[in-house]
VOLODO-454471 format. One line per 5 residues: number of its first residue (from 1); their letters; for each residue x, y, z of C-alpha. Coordinates in steps of 0.02 Angstrom, whole numbers. Layout:
N
NUM) A) X/Y/Z  ... $
This chain:
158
1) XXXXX) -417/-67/342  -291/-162/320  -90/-134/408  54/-148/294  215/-165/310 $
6) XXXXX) 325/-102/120  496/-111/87  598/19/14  763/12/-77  863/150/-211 $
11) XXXXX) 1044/142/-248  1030/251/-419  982/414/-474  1017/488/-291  944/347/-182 $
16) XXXXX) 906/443/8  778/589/-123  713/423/-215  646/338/-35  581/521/30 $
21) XXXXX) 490/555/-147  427/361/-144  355/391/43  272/566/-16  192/447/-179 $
26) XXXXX) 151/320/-42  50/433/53  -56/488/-69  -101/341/-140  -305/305/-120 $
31) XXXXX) -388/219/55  -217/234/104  -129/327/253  88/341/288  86/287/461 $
36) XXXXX) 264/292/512  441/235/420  601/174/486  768/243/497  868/244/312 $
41) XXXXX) 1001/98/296  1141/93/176  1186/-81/131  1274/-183/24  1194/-238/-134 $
46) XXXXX) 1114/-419/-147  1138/-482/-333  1256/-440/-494  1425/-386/-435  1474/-192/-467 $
51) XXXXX) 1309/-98/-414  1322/39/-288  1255/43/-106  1070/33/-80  973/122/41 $
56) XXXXX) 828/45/126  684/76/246  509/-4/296  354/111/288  201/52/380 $
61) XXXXX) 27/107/331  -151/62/328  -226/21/188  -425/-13/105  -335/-70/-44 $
66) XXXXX) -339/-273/-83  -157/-325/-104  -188/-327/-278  -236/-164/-286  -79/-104/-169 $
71) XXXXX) 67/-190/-282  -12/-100/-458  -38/48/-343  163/32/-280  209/-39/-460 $
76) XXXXX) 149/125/-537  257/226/-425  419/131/-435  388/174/-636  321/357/-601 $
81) XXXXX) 522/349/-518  613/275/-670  598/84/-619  660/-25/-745  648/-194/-732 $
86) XXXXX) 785/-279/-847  917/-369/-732  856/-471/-589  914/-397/-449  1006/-252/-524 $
91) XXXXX) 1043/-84/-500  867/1/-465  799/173/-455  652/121/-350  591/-59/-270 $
96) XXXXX) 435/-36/-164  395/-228/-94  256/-293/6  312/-361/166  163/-419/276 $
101) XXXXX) -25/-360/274  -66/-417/426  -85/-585/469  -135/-644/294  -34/-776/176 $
106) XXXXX) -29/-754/-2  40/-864/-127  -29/-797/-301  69/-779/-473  90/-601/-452 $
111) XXXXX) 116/-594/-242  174/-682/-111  136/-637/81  238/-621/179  390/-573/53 $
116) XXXXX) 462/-755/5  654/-665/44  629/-554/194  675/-686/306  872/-691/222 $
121) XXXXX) 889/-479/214  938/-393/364  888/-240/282  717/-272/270  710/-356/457 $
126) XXXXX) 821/-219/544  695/-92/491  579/-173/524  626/-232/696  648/-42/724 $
131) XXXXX) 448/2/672  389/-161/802  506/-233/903  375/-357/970  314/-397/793 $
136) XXXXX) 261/-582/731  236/-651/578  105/-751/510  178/-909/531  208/-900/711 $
141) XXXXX) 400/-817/692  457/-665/797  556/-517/714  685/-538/846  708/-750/817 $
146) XXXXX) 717/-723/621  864/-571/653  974/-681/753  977/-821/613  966/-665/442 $
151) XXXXX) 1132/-691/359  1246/-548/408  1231/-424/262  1364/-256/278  1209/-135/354 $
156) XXX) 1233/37/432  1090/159/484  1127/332/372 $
């Protein structure tokens, strides 16, 4: 089994239901089991000007997928919750992103481990911070080293 680390993020189509639905799909899904999930986060968006608030959150589970099998697993419910993926960046009913499995590094066409951004978004550390406090990442880095130098991002537990 494998631990995993996803982040969560809705600001359409009523964004808190969208993250508790997504968590219910989540822990479902096959040779997987919901472990825990943060707190929610409201925060402001990251890309094209004019979209509302997202909120956000970091599940952790344990997984017998491969992480192949986990992002068309996660894919299919961001789509089975009205995920469209026109705008980069935009408005979104659903974003489900793999984080860290583990200690492993991928760098394939379809997935990078750890996320290539999570370093920059306070509301994917913060959360995640909250789950393990103590946590490191593959490449040596502690949660608590990369959230002193995150950008500051407007971020508010709901």
């Amino acid at each position: 089994m494998t631990r995993a680390f996803i982040g969560l993020g809705s600001n359409l189509a009523e964004p808190q239901r969208q993250l508790r639905s997504a968590l219910e799909a989540i822990a479902a899904l096959p040779q997987t089991q919901l472990l825990r999930c943060s707190s929610f986060y409201r925060s402001a968006p990251v890309g094209p000007a004019g979209q509302p608030d997202y909120i956000n959150a970091v599940a952790e589970l344990e997984t017998g997928l491969s992480p192949l099998q986990l992002l068309d697993q996660l894919q299919a419910v961001e789509a089975a919750h009205g995920r469209e993926r026109s705008i980069r960046w935009g408005a979104r009913t659903l974003d489900l992103d793999i984080l860290l499995l583990d200690s492993q590094q991928l760098d394939e066409a379809r997935l990078q481990v750890p996320h290539p951004r999570m370093t920059e978004r306070n509301f994917v550390l913060v959360p995640l911070a909250e789950l393990e406090p103590g946590l490191q990442l593959p490449s040596g880095e502690s949660i608590q080293a990369l959230l002193r130098q995150c950008p500051e991002n407007r971020l508010e537990k709901v």
